[in-house]
C-alpha positions in Angstrom: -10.7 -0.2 25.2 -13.3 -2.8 25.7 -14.0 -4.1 22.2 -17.4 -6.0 23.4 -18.9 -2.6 24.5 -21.6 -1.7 21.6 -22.5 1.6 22.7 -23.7 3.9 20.3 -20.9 6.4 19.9 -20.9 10.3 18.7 -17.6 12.7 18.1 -16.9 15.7 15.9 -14.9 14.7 13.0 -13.7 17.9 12.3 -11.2 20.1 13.9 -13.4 22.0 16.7 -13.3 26.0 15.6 -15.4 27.9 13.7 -15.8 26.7 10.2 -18.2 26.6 7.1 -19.5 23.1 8.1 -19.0 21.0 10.8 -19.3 16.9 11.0 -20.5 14.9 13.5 -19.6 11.4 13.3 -21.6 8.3 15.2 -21.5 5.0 15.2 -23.3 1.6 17.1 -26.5 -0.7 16.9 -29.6 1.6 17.5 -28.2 4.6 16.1 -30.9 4.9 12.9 -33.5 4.9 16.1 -31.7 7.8 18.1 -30.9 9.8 14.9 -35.3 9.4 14.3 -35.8 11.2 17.5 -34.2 14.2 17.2 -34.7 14.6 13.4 -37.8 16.4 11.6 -38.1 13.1 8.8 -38.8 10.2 9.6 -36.1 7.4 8.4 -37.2 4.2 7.3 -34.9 1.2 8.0 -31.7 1.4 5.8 -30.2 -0.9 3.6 -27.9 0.7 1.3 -26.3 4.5 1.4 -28.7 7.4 1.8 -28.2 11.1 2.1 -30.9 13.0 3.7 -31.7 16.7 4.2 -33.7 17.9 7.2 -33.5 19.7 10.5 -32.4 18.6 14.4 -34.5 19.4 16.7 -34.8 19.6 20.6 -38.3 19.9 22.2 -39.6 21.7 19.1 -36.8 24.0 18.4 -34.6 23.8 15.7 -30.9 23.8 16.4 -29.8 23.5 13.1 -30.7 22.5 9.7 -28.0 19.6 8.4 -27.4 17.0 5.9 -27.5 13.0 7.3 -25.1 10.9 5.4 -26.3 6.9 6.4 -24.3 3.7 6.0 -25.7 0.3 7.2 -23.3 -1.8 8.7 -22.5 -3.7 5.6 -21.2 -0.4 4.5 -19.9 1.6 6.6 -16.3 2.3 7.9 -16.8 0.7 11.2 -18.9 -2.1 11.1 -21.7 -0.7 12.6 -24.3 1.4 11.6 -23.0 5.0 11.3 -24.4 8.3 10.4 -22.4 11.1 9.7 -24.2 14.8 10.2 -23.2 18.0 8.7 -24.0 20.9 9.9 -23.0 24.5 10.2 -19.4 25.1 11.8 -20.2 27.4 14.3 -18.7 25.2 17.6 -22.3 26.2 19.8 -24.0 24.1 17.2 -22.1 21.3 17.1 -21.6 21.1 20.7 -25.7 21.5 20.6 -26.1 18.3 18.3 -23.9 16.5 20.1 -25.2 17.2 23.8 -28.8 15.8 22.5 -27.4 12.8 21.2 -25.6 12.3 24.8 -29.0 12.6 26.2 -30.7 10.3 24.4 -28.5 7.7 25.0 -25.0 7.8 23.2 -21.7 8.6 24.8 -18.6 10.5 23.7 -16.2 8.4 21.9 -13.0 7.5 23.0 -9.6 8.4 21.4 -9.1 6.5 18.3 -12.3 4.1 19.0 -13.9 4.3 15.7 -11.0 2.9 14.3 -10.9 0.6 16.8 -14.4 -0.6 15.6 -13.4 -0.9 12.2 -10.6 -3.0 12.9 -12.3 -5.7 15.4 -15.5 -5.9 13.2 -12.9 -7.1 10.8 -13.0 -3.6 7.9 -9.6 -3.1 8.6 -6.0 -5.1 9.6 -3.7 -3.4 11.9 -1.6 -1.9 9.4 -4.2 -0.7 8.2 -5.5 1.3 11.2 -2.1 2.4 12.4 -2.5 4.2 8.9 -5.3 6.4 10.0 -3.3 7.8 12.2 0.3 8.0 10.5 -2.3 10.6 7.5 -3.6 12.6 10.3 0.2 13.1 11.4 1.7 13.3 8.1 3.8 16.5 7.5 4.8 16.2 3.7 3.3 15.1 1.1 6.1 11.8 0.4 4.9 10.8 4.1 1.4 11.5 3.3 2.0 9.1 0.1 3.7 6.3 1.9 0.7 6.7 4.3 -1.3 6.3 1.5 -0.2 3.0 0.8 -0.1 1.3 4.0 -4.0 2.5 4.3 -4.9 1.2 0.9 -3.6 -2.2 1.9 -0.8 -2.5 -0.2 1.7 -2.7 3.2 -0.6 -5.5 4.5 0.0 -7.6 1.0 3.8 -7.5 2.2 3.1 -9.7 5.0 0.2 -11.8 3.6 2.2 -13.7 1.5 5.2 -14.8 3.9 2.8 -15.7 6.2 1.7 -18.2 3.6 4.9 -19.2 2.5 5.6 -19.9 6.3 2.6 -21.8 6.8 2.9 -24.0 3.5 6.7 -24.9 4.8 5.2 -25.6 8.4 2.2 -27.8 6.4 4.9 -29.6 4.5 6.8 -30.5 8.1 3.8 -31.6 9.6 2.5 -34.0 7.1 5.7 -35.5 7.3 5.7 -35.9 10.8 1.9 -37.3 11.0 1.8 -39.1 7.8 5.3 -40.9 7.1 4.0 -43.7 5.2 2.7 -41.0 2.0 5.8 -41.9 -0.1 5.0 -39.5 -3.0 4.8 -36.5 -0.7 7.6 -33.9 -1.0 10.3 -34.3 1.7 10.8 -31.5 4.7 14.6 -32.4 4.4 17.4 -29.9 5.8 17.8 -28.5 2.1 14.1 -27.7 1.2 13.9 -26.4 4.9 16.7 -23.9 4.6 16.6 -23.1 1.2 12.5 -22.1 1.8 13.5 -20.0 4.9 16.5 -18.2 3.5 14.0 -17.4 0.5 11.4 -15.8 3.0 14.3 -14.0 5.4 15.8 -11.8 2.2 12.3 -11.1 1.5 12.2 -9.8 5.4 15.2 -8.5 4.9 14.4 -6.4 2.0 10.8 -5.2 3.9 13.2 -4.0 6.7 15.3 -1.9 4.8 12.4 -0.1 2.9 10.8 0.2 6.3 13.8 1.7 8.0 14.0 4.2 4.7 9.9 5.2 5.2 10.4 5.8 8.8 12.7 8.4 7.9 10.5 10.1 4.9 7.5 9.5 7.3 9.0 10.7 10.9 12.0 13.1 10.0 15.3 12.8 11.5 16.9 14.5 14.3 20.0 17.1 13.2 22.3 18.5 16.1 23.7 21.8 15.2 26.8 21.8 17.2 30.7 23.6 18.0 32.1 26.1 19.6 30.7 29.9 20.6 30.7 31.8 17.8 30.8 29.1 15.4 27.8 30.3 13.3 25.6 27.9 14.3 22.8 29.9 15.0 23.2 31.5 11.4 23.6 28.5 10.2 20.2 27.5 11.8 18.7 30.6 10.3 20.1 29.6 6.8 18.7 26.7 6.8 14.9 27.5 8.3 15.3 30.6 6.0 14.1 32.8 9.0 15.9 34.9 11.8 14.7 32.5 14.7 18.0 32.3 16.4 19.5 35.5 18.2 23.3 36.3 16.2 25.8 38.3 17.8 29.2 38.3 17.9 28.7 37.5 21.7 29.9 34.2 22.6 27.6 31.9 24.3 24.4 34.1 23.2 22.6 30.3 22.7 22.1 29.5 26.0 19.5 26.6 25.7 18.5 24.6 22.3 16.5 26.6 19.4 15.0 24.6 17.4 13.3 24.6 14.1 11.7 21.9 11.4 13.0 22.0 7.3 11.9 19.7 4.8 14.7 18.9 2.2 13.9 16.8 -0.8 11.0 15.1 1.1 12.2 14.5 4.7 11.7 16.9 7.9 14.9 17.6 9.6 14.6 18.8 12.6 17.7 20.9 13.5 18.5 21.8 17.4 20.7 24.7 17.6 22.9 24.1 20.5 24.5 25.9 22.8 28.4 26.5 22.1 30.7 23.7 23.8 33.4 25.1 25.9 34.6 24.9 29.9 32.1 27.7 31.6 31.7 28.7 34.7 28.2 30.2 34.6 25.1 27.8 35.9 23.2 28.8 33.5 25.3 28.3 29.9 26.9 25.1 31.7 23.3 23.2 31.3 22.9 24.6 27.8 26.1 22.8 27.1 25.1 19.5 29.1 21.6 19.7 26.9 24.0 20.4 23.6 26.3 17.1 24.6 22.6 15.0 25.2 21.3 16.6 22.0 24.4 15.3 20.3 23.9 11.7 21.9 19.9 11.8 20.3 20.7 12.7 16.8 20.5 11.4 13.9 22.9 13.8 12.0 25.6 15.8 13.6 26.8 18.9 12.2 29.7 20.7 14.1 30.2 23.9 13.0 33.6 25.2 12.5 34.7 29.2 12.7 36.5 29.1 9.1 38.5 32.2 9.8 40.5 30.4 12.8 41.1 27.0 11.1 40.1 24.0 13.2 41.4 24.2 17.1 42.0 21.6 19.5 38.7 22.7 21.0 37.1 21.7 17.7 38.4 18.7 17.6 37.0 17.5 21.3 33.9 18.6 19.8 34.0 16.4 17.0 35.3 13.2 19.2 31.9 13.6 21.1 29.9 12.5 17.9 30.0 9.0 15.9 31.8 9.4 12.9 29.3 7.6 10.9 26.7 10.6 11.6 28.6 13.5 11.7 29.1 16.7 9.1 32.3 19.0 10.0 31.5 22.7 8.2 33.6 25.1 7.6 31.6 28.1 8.3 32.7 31.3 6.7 34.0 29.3 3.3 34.6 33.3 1.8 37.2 33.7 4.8 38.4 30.6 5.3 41.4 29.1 5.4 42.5 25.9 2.6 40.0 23.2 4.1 39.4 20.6 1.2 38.2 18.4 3.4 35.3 20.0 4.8 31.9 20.6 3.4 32.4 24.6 3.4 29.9 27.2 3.7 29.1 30.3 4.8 25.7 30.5 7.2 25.9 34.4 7.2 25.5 34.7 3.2 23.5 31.7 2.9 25.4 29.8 0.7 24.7 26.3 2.5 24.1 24.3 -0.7 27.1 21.9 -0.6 25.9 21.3 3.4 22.3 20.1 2.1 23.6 17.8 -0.2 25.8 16.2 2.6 23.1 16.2 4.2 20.9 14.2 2.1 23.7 11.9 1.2 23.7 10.9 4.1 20.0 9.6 4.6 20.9 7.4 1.2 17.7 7.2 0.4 16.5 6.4 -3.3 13.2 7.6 -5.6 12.3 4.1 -4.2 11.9 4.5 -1.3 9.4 7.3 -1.8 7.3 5.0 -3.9 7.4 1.4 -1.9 5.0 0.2 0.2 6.3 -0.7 3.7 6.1 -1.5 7.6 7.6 1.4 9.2 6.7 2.1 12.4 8.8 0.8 15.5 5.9 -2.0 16.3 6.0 -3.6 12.5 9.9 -3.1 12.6 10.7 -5.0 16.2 8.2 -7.5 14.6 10.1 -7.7 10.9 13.6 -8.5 13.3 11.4 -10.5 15.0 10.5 -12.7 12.2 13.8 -12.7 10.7 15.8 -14.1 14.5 13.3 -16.7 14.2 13.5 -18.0 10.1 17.5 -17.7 11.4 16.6 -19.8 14.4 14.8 -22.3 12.1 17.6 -22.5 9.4 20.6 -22.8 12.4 18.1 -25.8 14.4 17.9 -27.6 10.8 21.7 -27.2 9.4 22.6 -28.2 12.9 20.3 -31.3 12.7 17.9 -30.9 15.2 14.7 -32.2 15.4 12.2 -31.6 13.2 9.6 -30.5 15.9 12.2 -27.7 17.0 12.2 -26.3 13.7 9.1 -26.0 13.5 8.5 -24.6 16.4 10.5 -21.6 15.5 8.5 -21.4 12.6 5.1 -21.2 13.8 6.6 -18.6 16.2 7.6 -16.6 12.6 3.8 -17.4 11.0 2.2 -15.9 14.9 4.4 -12.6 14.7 3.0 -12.4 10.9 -0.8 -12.4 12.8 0.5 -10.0 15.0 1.3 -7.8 12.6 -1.7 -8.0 10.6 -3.1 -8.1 14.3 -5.2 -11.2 13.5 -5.6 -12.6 17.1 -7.1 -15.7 16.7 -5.9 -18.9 17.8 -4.1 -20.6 14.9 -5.1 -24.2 13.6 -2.2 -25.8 11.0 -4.9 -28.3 10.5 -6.8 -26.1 7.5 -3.7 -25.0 6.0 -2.2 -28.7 5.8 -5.6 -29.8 3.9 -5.7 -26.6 1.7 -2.1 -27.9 0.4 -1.8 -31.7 0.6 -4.3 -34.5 -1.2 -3.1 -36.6 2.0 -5.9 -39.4 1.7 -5.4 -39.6 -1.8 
């Protein structure tokens, strides 16, 4: 996207079918000019928020009759002049509107550019504007509220402050280094040095684990659905969607390719994948429903194998189990009303739709606390690779200095931490210690 490019941009802001209203959204130097052409008032220049009533036309005929919301650039979302019109939903209209603007001299936004404005006319951080999109995708309302956070800034005040405490311990280092003779200055010895960065890493620390948490309440998680034919998986798949989406019969290998099917429990989408059964086949077509069952079991996050209760568990079972990791896996005892003595198994039965002792596995296993629903955090996989980031660096500092190396090599790891904290924010400019050293330090005192 070339940020230099001031073109004066139009786009319908709202889903394109037939509605009650429909807005237009446009954006750029000049657009008060265009919008004066086409409209039956005539707008005077703008220097605070107007709302204006009023007609569009095209060589004397109306095409519709709209409401112009204004913002001057001081204002507005993007940093540029914008208008916003409003006018009836029907898609011939808005299509209509838009078409005239084209022609008299704006151009069809881009994906995402309007954000893109607001973010390198400095409205908005990066954080901030991955937000936009993370609301328009949200699926529950705890995702939407995390969302919420992250686009009201309160994510971005996670990172604002270890940058600073990374640039006041990279200050400190480099008045030592340039002015040695400054006796009463405070020492960047091994101790304050790895005491300071061990401070700011548990405080990494602690933003990664939150953000691992909120990727799960925001994104979902992945949930297998696996054993052998005739296991009740696909009834357990019903149970759990609450709808007959999955074909039951007492056929074995009926599932011949992955169902699947999206549940929110307690705040977080699962999305379940009803496999096809595991077992030796000789037919083509079952065989790659159970190579896509084995890859599906490879992908997910949680692993239930689903065990025919009346039979007990089999040898077969068993494989099945040694395909998953441990740590992610649920073994069920389907038919729990049938089934033989099997403490050790979350028990249930898919066909009556007693599954409640499986949903509480199931959030058990996500440990996630009332917390993490209410935190503000970096959660998607650019800010976490960042966070680790961060946090192999502030270790890289802390080893050089315990170790004894020089004081330049510290730092140096340091001011690699403080960059990736601009990169998160996606501040891009070139970084100068020589302010932040001043802002601190009375050095010619």
């Amino acid at each position: 996207m070339n940020v230099t490019n001031r073109d004066i941009i139009v786009a319908l802001a709202t889903p394109p079918f037939k509605s009650a209203l429909s807005l237009i959204r446009c954006s750029g130097d000049g657009i008060f000019e265009l919008i004066n052409s086409v409209f039956s008032k005539e707008i005077g220049p703008i220097s605070e928020k107007e709302m204006v009533y009023g007609k569009i036309i095209d060589n004397g005929q109306t095409i519709d009759e709209v409401m112009l919301f204004m913002y001057p650039k001081h204002s507005s979302v993007t940093g540029e002049d914008v208008v916003e019109i409003t006018c009836h939903g029907s898609m011939l209209i808005a299509n209509e509107i838009i078409s005239l603007l084209i022609s008299k001299g704006a151009r069809y936004a881009t994906k995402g550019e309007f954000t893109a404005r607001s973010f390198f006319n400095g409205k908005t951080d990066l954080i901030k504007a991955e937000a936009v999109n993370d609301l328009i995708n949200a699926t529950t309302k705890e995702a939407k509220n995390i969302t919420l956070m992250a686009l009201s800034g309160e994510s971005s005040n996670l990172i604002k402050p270890l940058k600073k405490e990374i640039a006041d311990l990279l200050s400190l280092i480099e008045v030592n280094i340039d002015y040695p003779e400054y006796t009463d200055l405070e020492e960047a010895n091994e101790d304050k040095i790895v005491s300071t960065v061990t401070m700011i890493q548990e405080k990494v620390l602690n933003i990664l684990t939150q953000g691992k948490a909120a990727k799960v309440i925001k994104e979902g998680v992945n949930v297998a659905i696996v054993g052998k034919p005739n296991a009740g998986k696909s009834s357990l798949l019903n149970a759990l969607l609450d709808e007959d989406k999955a074909i039951v019969t007492d056929i074995p290998g009926t599932t011949r390719d992955i169902v699947e099917g999206d549940v929110s429990i307690g705040g977080v989408v699962y999305h379940l994948l009803d496999t096809a059964g595991i077992r030796e086949s000789g037919e083509t077509i079952e065989e790659i429903g159970i190579k896509k069952s084995k890859e599906a079991i490879d992908k997910a996050d949680i692993v239930i194998v689903v065990i025919d209760g009346s039979k007990g568990i089999t040898k077969e079972d068993q494989e099945i189990i040694d395909l998953a990791d441990k740590e992610k896996t649920i073994i069920v005892m389907n038919k729990s009303d049938i089934a033989e003595n099997s403490s050790d198994f979350v028990k249930i039965s898919a066909k009556n739709k007693d599954i409640s002792s499986l949903i509480e596995k199931m959030k058990e296993m996500l440990s996630l606390e009332e917390k993490n629903f209410t935190t503000p955090s970096l959660s998607n996989e650019r800010q976490i690779t960042l966070l680790k980031k961060i946090d192999g660096l502030l270790s890289d500092a802390k080893r050089d200095s315990l170790y004894g190396a020089p004081i330049d090599l510290v730092s140096a790891s340091l001011l690699s931490a403080y960059r990736c904290c601009e990169e998160l924010l996606g501040e891009n400019k070139s970084l100068d210690l020589t302010d932040e050293i001043f802002s601190r330090f009375c050095v010619g005192k």
